[in-house]
KEKE-3310 file (N, C-alpha, C; in steps of 0.2 Angstrom, whole numbers, plus 5000, padded with zeros to 4 digits):
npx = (5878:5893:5912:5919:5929:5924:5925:5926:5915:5916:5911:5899:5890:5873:5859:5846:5828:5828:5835:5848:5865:5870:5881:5881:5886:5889:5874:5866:5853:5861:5867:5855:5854:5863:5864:5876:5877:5887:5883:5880:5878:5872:5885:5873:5860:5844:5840:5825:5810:5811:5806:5811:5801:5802:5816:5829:5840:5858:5869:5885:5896:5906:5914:5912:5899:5885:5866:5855:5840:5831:5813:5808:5819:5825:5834:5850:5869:5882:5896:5911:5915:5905:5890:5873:5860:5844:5830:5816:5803:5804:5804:5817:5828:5841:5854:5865:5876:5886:5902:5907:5905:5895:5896:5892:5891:5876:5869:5860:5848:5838:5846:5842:5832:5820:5806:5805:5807:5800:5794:5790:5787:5776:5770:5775)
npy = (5976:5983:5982:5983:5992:5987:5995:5993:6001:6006:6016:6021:6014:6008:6009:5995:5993:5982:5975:5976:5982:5987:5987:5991:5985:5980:5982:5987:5994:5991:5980:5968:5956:5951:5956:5960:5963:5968:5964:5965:5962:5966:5960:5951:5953:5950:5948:5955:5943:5941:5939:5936:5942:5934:5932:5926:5921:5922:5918:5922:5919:5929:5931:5930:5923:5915:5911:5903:5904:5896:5895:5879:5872:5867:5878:5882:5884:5895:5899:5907:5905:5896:5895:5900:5894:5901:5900:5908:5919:5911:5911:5920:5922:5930:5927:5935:5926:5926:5936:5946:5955:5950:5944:5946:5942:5947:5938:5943:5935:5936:5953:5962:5972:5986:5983:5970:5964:5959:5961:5952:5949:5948:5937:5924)
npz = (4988:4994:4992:5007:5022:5040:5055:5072:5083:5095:5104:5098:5104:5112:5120:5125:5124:5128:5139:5137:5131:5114:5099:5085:5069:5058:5048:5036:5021:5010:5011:5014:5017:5029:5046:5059:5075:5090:5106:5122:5140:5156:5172:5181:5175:5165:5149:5142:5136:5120:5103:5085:5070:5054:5054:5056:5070:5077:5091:5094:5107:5113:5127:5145:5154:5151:5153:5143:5136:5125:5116:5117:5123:5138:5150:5146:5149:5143:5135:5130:5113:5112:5099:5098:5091:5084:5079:5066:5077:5087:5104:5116:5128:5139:5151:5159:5171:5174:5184:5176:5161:5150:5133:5116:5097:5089:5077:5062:5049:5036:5039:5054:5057:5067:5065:5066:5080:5092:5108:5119:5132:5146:5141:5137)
capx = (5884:5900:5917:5921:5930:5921:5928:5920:5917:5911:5908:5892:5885:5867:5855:5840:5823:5827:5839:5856:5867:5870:5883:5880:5894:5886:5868:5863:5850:5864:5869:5850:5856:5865:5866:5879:5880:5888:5878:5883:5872:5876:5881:5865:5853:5842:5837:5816:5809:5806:5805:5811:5799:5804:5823:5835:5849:5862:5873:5892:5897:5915:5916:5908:5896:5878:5861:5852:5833:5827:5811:5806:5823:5828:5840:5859:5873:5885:5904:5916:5916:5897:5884:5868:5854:5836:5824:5813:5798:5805:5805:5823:5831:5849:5854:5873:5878:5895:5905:5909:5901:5892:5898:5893:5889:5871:5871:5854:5846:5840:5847:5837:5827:5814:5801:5804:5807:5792:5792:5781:5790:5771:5768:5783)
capy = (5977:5987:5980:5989:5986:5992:5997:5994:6008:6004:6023:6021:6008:6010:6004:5995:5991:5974:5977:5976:5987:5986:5991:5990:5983:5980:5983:5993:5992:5989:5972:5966:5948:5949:5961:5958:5965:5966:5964:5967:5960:5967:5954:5948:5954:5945:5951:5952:5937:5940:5936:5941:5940:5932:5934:5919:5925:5918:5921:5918:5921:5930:5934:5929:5915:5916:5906:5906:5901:5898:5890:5874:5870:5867:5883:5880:5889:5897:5902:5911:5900:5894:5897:5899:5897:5903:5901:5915:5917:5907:5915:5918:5928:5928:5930:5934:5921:5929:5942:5950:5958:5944:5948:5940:5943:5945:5936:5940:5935:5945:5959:5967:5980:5987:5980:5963:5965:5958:5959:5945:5947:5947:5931:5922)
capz = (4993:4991:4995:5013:5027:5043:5060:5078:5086:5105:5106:5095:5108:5115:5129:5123:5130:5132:5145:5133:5126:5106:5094:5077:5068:5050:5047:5029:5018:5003:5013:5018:5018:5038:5050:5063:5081:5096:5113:5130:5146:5162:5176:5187:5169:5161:5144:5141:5132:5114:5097:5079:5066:5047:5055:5062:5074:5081:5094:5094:5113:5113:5132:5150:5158:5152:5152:5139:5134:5115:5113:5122:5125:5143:5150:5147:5151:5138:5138:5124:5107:5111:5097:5099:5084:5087:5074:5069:5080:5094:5111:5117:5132:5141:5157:5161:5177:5177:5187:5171:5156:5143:5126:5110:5094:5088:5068:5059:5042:5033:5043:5058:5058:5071:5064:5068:5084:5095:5114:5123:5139:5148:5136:5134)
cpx = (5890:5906:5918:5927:5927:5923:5924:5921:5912:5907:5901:5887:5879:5863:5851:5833:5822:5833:5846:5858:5870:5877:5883:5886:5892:5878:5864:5860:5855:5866:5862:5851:5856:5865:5871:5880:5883:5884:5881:5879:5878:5878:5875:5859:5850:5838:5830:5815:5806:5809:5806:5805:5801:5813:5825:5841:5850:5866:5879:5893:5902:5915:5912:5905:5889:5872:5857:5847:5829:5821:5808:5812:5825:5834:5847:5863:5877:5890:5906:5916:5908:5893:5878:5863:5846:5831:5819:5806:5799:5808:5813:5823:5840:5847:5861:5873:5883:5895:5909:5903:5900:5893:5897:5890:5879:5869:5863:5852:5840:5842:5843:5838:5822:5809:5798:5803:5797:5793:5789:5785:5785:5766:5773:5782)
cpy = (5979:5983:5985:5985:5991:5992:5996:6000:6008:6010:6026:6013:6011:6004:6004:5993:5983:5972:5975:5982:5984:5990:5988:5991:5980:5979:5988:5990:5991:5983:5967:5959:5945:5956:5957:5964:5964:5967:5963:5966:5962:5959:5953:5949:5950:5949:5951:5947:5943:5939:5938:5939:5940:5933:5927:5925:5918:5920:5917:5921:5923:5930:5934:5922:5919:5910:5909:5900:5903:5893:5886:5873:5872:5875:5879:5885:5890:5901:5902:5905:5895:5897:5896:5899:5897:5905:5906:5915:5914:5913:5913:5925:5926:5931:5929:5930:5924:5934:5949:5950:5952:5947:5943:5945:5940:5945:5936:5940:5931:5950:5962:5972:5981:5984:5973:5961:5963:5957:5955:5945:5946:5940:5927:5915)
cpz = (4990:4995:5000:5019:5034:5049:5066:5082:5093:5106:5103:5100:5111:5119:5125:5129:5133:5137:5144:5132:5118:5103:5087:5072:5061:5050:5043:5027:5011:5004:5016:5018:5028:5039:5057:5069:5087:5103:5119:5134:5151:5167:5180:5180:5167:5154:5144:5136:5124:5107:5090:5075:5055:5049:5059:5064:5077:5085:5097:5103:5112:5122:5140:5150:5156:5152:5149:5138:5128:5115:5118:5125:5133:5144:5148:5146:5145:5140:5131:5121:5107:5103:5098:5092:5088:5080:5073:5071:5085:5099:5113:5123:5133:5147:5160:5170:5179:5181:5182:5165:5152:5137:5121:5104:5092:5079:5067:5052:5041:5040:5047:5056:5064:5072:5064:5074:5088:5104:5117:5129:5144:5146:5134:5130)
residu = (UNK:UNK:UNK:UNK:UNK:UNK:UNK:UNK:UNK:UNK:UNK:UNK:UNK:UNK:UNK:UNK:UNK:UNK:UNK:UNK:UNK:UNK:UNK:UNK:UNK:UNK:UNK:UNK:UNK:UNK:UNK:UNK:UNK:UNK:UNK:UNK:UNK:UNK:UNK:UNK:UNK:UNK:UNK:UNK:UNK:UNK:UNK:UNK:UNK:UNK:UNK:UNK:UNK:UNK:UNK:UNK:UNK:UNK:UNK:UNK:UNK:UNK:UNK:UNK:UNK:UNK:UNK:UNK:UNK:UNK:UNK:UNK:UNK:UNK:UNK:UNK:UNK:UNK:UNK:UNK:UNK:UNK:UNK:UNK:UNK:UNK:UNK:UNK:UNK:UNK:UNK:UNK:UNK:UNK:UNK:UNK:UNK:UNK:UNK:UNK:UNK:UNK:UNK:UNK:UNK:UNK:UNK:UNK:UNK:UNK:UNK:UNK:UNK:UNK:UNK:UNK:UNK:UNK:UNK:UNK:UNK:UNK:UNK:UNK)
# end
């Protein structure tokens, strides 16, 4: 990893298939350690259920009212300064409760890739 400083830029944000939008706010293979993003859930959404594989995330909330479900754990709700930890392979989703956009940070390590990425929304 290179000393940097890096900039957000909303205007590279993207819709994905788990019914978020994304911007990528450090994520290179010269830093393979964490990947850091931002995540955006509409209100009334619920993210699809699934699962990193070899990857922990976590999610810092910055902004909105969400519910979230990692795992066995019971739902609970979550608001600005909450984090979230989610072990890798544990089933997780989110579902904004608010009247406003859901905002948080999504922290992984090692850094996401694609290929951890697993779906099971049909198998939760």
């Amino acid at each position: 990893m290179k000393a940097a400083i890096k900039r957000q830029n909303i205007g590279n944000e993207f819709y994905t298939s788990e019914k978020c939008y994304i911007t990528e706010l450090s994520n290179t293979p010269d830093d393979p350690d964490v990947s850091i993003a931002r995540a955006r859930v509409a209100p009334g959404t619920t993210t699809r259920w699934h699962r990193l594989k070899g990857t922990v995330e976590r999610y810092y909330i910055i902004a909105g009212k969400g519910l979230v479900e990692v795992g066995r754990l019971p739902p609970q709700e979550v608001s600005a300064g909450d984090i979230v930890l989610i072990p890798a392979m544990c089933r997780q989703r989110i579902t904004n409760i608010g009247e406003e956009d859901l905002l948080f940070l999504a922290i992984c390590t090692p850094r996401f890739t694609n290929a951890v990425y697993e779906d099971i929304e049909e198998n939760p």
